[in-house]
N, C-alpha and C positions, 0 to 999 in steps of 0.2 A: 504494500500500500504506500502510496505518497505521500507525503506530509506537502498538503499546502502551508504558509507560513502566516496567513492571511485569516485563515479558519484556526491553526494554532492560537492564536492572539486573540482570537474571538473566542475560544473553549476555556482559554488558560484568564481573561477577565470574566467571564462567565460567573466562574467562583466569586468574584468579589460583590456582584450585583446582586447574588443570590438571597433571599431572606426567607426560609423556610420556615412555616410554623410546624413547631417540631407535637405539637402537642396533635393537631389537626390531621396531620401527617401517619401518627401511630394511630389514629381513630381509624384513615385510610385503610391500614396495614390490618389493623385489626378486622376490619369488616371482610378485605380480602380474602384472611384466612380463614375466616369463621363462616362468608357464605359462595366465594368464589372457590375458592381451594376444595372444600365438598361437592360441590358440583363439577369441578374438570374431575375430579377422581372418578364422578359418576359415567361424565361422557366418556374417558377416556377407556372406563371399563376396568380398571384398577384398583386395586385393597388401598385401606389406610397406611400401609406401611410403605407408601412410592416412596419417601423423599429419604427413608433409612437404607432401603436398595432400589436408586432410579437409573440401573439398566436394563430396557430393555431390548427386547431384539425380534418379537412377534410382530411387526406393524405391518395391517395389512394393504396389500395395493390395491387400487381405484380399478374397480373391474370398468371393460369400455358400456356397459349395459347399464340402463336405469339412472336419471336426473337424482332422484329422491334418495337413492341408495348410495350413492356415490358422493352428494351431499351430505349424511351422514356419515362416510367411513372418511369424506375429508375432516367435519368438525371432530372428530375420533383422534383424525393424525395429531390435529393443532392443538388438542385437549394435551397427548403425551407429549408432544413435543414443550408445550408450555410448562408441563409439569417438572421435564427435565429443567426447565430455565430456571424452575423455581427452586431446584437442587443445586445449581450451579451459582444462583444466587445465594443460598445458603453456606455455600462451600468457601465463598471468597470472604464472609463476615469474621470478626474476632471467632477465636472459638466460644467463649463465654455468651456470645451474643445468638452463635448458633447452637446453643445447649439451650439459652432458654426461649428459643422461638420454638425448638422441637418439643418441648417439656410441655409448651403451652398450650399450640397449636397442633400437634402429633400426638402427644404420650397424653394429653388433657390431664394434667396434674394440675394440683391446687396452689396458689403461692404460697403455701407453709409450707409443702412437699419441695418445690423449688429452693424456697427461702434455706431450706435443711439442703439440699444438697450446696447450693452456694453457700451456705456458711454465711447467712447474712441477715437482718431486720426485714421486713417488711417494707418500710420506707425506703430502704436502697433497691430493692430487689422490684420497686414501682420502677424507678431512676433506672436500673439496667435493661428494663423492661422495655421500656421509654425508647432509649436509647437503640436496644439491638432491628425494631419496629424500623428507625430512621434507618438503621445502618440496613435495614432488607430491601426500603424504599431507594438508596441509594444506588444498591448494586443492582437490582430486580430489574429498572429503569434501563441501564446497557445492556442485562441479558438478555431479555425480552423483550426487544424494543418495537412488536407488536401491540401490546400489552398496554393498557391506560399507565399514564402516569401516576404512581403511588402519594406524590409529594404533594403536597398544601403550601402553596405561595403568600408572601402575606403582602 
């Protein structure tokens, strides 16, 4: 790939104009998970446990027969395919950040059951909470750049 140096300069102040509300942002992240993310499992035809092993290797091809059918087994691909971005976007976060997106959103533990394995209060483990939400918004955004934007601008 090229680097223009014109677009460079326009990614790298990017960062500086940015004012994301961070709080608005994890409300985003949260709804994702809790009503987007059960449903691509469902299209995609998939258990709860994609994002613990998301390889797969069964994806089926577009037979040349049937609009309607073929419509379906493409929202099918884009469902797995998406699911994989959301592993990948998983993968690039602090590790601390992706223990407790999977704890929350995967494993459905409680925050005292988190709170116990991070070794922390309550009120931090809002704050890392917080946080690791932005940091999904952050990465999820370049994986899947299908995919709505996660972030809340203010």
């Amino acid at each position: 790939m090229k680097f223009d140096m014109e677009t460079a300069e326009d990614f790298a102040n990017w960062f500086e104009g940015v004012d994301v509300d961070l709080v608005e942002t994890s409300a985003k992240v949260r709804k994702f998970f809790k009503q987007d993310y059960p449903k691509l499992l469902r299209v995609a035809g998939v258990g709860d446990s994609f994002i613990k092993a998301p390889v797969m290797s069964d994806e089926p091809k577009a037979p040349s027969f049937g609009n309607q059918l073929e419509e379906r087994i493409v929202k099918q691909v884009y469902a797995k395919e998406t699911l994989e971005r959301v592993g990948k976007a998983l993968d690039a976060l602090r590790d601390e950040s992706k223990q407790i997106l999977i704890a929350v959103y995967v494993d459905d533990l409680s925050a005292w059951e988190i709170c116990e394995r991070l070794g922390c209060e309550k009120a931090q483990y809002h704050i890392k909470k917080r946080k690791a939400e932005n940091e999904f918004a952050d990465s999820f955004e370049t994986c899947c750049p299908w995919w709505k934007d996660l972030h809340k601008y203010k």
